[in-house]
C-alpha distance (Angstrom), angle and dihedral (degrees) to the residues before:
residue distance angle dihedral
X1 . . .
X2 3.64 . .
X3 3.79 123.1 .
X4 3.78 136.7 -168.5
X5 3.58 119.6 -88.8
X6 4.12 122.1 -103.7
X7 3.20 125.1 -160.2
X8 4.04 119.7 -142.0
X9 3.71 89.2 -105.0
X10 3.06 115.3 7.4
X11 4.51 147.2 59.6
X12 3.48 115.0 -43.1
X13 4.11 100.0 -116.0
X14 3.81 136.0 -172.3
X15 3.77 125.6 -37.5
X16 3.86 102.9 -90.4
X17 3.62 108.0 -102.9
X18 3.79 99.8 -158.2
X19 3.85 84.8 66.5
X20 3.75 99.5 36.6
X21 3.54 113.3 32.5
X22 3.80 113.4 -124.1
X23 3.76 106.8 -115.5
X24 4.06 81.9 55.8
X25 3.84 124.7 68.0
X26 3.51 131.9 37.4
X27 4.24 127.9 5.5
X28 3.88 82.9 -139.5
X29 4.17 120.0 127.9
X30 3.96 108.5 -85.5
X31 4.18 77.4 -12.1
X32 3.94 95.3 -77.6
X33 3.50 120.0 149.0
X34 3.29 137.9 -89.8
X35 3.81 125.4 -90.6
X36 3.83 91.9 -115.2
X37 3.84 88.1 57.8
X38 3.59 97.0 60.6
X39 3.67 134.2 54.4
X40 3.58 109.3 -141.1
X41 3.84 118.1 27.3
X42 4.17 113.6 -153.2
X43 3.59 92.5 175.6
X44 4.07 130.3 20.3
X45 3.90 121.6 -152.1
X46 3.84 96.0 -160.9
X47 3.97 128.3 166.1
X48 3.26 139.0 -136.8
X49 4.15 114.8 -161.2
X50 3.59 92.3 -168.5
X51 4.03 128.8 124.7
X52 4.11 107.0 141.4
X53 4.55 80.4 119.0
X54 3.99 87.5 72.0
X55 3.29 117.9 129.2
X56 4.03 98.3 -170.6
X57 3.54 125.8 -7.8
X58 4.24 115.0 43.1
X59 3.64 119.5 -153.6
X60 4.00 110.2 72.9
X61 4.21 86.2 113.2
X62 3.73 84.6 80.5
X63 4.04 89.0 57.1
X64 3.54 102.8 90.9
X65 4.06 87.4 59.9
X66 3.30 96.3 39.1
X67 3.91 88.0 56.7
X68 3.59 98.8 52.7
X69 3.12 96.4 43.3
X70 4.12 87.6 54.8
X71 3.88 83.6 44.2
X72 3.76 96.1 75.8
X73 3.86 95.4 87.5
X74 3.87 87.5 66.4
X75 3.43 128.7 126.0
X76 3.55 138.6 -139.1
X77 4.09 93.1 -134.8
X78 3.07 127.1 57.7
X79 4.10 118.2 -164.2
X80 3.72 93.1 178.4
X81 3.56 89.5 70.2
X82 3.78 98.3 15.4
X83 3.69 93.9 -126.1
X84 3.76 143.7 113.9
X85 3.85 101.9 -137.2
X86 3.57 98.4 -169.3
X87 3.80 97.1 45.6
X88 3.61 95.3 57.7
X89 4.04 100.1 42.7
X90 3.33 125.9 30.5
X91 4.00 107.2 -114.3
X92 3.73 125.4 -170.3
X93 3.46 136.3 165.5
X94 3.95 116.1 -119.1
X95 3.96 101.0 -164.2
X96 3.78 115.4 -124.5
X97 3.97 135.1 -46.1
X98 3.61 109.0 -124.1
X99 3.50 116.8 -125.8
X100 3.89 137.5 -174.7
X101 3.73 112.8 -98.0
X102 3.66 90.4 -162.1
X103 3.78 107.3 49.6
X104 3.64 120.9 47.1
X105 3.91 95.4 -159.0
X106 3.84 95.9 47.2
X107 3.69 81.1 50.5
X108 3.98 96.9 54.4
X109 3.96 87.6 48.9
X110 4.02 91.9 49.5
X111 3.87 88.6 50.9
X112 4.11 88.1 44.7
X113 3.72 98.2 49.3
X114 3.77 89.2 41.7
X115 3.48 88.6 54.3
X116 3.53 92.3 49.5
X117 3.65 103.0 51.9
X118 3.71 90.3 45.4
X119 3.91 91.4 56.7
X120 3.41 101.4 37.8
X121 3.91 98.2 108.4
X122 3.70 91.6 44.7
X123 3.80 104.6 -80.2
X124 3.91 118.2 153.4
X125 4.11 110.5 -137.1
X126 3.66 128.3 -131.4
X127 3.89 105.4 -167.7
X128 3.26 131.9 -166.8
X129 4.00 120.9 -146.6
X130 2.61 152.3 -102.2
X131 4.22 112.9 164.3
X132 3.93 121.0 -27.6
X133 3.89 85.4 -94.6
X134 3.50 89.5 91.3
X135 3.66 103.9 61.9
X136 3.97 86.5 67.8
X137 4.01 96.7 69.0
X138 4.03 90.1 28.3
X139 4.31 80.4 61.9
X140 3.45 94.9 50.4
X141 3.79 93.8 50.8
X142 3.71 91.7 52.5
X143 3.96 84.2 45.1
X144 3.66 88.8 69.0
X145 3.75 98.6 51.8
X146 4.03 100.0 34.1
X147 3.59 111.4 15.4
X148 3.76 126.4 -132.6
X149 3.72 104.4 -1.2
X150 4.19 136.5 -155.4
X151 3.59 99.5 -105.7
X152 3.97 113.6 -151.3
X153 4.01 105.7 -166.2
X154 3.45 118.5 -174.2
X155 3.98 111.1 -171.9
X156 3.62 133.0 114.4
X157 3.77 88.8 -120.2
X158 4.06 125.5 68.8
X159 4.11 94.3 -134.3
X160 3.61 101.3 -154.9
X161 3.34 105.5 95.0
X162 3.78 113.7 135.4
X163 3.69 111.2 -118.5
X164 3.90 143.1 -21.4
X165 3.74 113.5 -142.6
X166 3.51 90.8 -18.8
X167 3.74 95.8 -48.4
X168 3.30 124.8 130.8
X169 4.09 106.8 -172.2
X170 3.78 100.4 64.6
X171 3.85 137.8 140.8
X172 3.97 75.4 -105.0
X173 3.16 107.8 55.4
X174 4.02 114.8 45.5
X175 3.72 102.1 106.7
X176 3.50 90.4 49.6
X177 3.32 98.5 56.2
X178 3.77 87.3 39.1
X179 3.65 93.9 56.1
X180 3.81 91.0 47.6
X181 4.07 89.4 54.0
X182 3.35 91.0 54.2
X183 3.95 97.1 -113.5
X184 3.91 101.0 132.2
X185 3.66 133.8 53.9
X186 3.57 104.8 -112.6
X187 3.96 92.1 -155.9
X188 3.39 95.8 45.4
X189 4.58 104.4 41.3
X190 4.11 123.8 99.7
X191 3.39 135.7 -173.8
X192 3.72 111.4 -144.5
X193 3.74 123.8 -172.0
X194 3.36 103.1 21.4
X195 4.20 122.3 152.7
X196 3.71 145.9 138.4
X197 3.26 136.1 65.6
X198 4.31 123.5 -27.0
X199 3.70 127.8 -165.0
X200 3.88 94.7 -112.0
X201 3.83 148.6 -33.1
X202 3.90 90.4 -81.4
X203 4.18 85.3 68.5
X204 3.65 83.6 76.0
X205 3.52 103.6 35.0
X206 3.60 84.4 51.6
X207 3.93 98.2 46.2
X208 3.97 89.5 58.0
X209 3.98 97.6 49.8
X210 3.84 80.5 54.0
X211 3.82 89.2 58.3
X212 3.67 105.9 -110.4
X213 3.51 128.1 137.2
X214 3.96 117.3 -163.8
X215 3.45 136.7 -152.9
X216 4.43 104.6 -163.5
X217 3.96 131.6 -153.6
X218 3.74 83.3 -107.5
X219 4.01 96.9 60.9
X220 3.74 89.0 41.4
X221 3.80 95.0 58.9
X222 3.81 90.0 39.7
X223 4.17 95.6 43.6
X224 3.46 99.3 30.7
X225 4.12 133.1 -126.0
X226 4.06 88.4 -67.5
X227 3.42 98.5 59.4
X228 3.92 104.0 43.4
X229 4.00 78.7 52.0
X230 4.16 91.4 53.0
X231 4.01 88.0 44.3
X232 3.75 87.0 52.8
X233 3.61 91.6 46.8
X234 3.71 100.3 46.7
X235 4.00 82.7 46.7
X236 3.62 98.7 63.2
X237 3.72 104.7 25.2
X238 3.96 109.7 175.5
X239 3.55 97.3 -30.0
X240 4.05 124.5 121.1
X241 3.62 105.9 -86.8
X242 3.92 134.7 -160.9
X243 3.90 123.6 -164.1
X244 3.62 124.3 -145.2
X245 4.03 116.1 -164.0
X246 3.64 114.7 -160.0
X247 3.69 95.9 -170.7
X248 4.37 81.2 -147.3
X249 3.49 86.1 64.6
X250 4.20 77.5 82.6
X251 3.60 120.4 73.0
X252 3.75 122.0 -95.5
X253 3.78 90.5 -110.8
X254 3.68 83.5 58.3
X255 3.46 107.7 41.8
X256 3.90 119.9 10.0
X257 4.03 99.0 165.2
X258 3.58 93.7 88.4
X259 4.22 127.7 104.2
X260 3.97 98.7 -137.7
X261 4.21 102.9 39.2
X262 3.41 121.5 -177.3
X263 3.73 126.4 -167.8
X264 3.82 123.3 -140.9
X265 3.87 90.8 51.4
X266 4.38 138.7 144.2
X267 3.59 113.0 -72.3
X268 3.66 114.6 -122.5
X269 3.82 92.2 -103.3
X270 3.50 90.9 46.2
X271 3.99 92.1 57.1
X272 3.30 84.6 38.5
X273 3.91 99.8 55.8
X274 4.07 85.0 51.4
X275 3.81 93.1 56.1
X276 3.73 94.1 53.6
X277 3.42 92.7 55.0
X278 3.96 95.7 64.9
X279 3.93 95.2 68.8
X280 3.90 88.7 109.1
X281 4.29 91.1 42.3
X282 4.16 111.4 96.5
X283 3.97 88.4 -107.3
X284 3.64 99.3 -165.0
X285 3.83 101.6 174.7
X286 3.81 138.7 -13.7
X287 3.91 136.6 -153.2
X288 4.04 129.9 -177.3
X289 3.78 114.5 -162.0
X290 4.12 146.1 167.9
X291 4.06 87.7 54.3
X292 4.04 91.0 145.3
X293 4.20 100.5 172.1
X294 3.66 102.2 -156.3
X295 3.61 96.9 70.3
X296 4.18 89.4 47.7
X297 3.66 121.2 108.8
X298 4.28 117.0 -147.4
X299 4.22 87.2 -21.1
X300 3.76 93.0 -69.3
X301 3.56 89.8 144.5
X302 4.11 94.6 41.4
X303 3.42 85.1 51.8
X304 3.40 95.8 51.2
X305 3.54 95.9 54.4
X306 3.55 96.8 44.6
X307 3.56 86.5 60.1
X308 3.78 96.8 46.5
X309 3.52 84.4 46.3
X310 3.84 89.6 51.9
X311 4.29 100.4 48.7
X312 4.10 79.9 47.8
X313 4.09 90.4 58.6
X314 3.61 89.2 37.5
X315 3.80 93.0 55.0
X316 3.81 93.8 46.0
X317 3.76 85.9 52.5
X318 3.65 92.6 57.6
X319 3.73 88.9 54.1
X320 3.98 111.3 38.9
C-alpha cells in the first residue's frame, strides 16, 4: 500500500508520483493523506456531495469525486506562485460531510456542523461542492471564528436572489441570506465574473443594497486581467477574506460540467491569473462548487477545478 511522502521535519505531502504512478494510489485530493493520518491539520480539503439547491442542471453532488480524481496530475511545486503548498501547511483531505438528500435545511446544518468540527482547532477549509447552497452554512462557520468576512465570489451568476418557488435555501440564494445574517462585509464583498442575462434591473439594485460590488466579463475584456485584479484588491483591503469558485464563472469552452452554463465567461488562465494574485490577502477559507461531471468532456472541468483549487492552497501557503 502506498503512502504519502514525509519529510524529516516537515508536512506529510502527496504520494510521490515518480514512484507510484499517478492514476495508481490513493482517491485522495492531489493524493494527500487523510486527516486521520496526520496529526495536526493546517488546511482541510473536505467535500460536500450535495446539489438538491439546483435550479437547472442536477448532477454537481458527484463534483467532489470528480475533482479528486482530476487532482492526481498535481504537483507538489508550484512556479506560478513560487511555493510548495503542501510543505509549508499541513493539507489533508477529510472525505465528505454527509448531507440529507431530502431536506435542504437539514442539509445546510450537516454542512455547518461539519464545518465546524473540522475548524475547530484553527484549520482553514477548502471544500469541494456540491451546489452553491453550501457556501451559506460554510459562511456562518467562518462567522464564528472571524467575523464578517470580504467575500470574493467568482460565478457568472449574482446568487442573492430571494427565493425560487418560495424557497429560500437555494444554489441562488446564499449570499443573500448571508448578507442578511450579517456574515459578509458589505464594504468590503465582489462579485467577479458575472454575465448573461438577469430577470430585471432590480437584480442589480438589489445586489448593491446587499453589499456587493462586481467586477463583469464585460469590464474584464474591456480593462484587462490587471485591473479586475486592482478592483479586487482595493475591494478587500486587509480584511479576512473568503473565496467562492463557481466553476460557471469559466466559460463553457472551459468548463462544460456545470448545471447553470453561461457562455461569454473567464478562461481558465484568466481565473487562474486572479487566484495567484491573493497570496498576500488573509485567505481564511475557500470553496469550489457547480462541478456537475456528467455534462464534462475529457475532465476539462475537473481539471479546472483542481487547479483553481490548487492556486487557492498555494495562496494560503504564502500567507500562514
Amino acid at each position: 500500500m502506498t503512502r504519502p511522502e514525509e519529510g524529516p521535519t516537515g508536512p506529510i505531502g502527496p504520494i510521490d508520483a515518480t514512484r507510484t504512478p499517478r492514476y495508481g494510489g490513493a482517491a485522495t485530493f492531489a493524493r494527500l493523506p487523510r486527516t486521520d493520518q496526520v496529526t495536526d491539520v493546517d488546511v482541510a480539503v473536505v467535500g460536500v456531495p450535495f446539489d438538491t439547491g439546483v435550479s437547472y442542471r442536477p448532477g454537481a453532488r458527484f463534483g467532489p469525486a470528480h475533482v479528486r480524481e482530476s487532482s492526481r496530475l498535481l504537483r507538489p511545486y508550484n512556479p506560478a506562485q513560487d511555493v510548495e503548498p503542501f510543505a509549508l501547511q499541513q493539507v489533508a483531505d477529510a472525505g465528505d460531510i454527509d448531507c440529507n438528500p431530502f431536506d435542504i435545511g437539514e442539509a445546510v446544518r450537516a454542512v455547518e456542523r461539519g464545518a465546524d468540527a473540522l475548524t475547530g482547532a484553527g484549520a482553514r477549509l477548502l471544500t469541494i461542492g456540491g451546489d452553491h447552497t453550501i457556501a451559506l452554512p460554510l459562511l456562518r462557520s467562518v462567522h464564528r471564528r472571524h467575523g464578517p468576512v470580504a467575500v470574493v465570489h467568482f460565478d457568472a451568476h449574482l446568487d442573492t436572489w430571494d427565493t425560487y418557488f418560495g424557497a429560500a435555501y437555494t444554489h441562488g440564494t446564499p449570499f443573500r441570506r448571508a448578507s442578511e445574517e450579517g456574515l459578509i462585509d458589505r464594504e468590503a464583498s465582489m462579485h467577479v465574473g458575472i454575465r448573461g442575462p438577469l430577470y430585471s434591473r432590480r437584480d442589480l439594485t438589489d445586489d448593491t443594497e446587499l453589499g456587493f460590488a462586481a467586477v463583469t466579463c464585460p469590464e474584464v475584456e474591456s480593462d484587462g486581467l490587471a485591473g479586475a485584479i486592482e478592483r479586487i484588491r482595493a475591494r478587500v483591503g486587509d480584511r479576512p477574506v473568503y473565496v467562492s469558485v463557481d466553476i460557471d464563472v469559466l466559460d463553457p469552452a472551459h468548463a462544460p460540467g456545470t448545471g447553470t452554463p453561461e457562455a461569454g465567461g473567464l478562461t481558465s488562465r484568466e481565473l487562474l491569473a486572479m487566484l495567484r494574485a491573493f497570496g498576500d490577502l488573509d485567505l481564511v477559507s475557500a470553496d469550489i462548487v457547480e462541478v456537475a461531471p456528467a455534462y464534462d468532456h475529457a475532465q476539462l472541468t475537473g481539471i479546472a477545478a483542481a487547479h483553481v483549487a490548487y492556486e487557492l492552497l498555494s495562496a494560503m501557503a504564502r500567507r500562514p
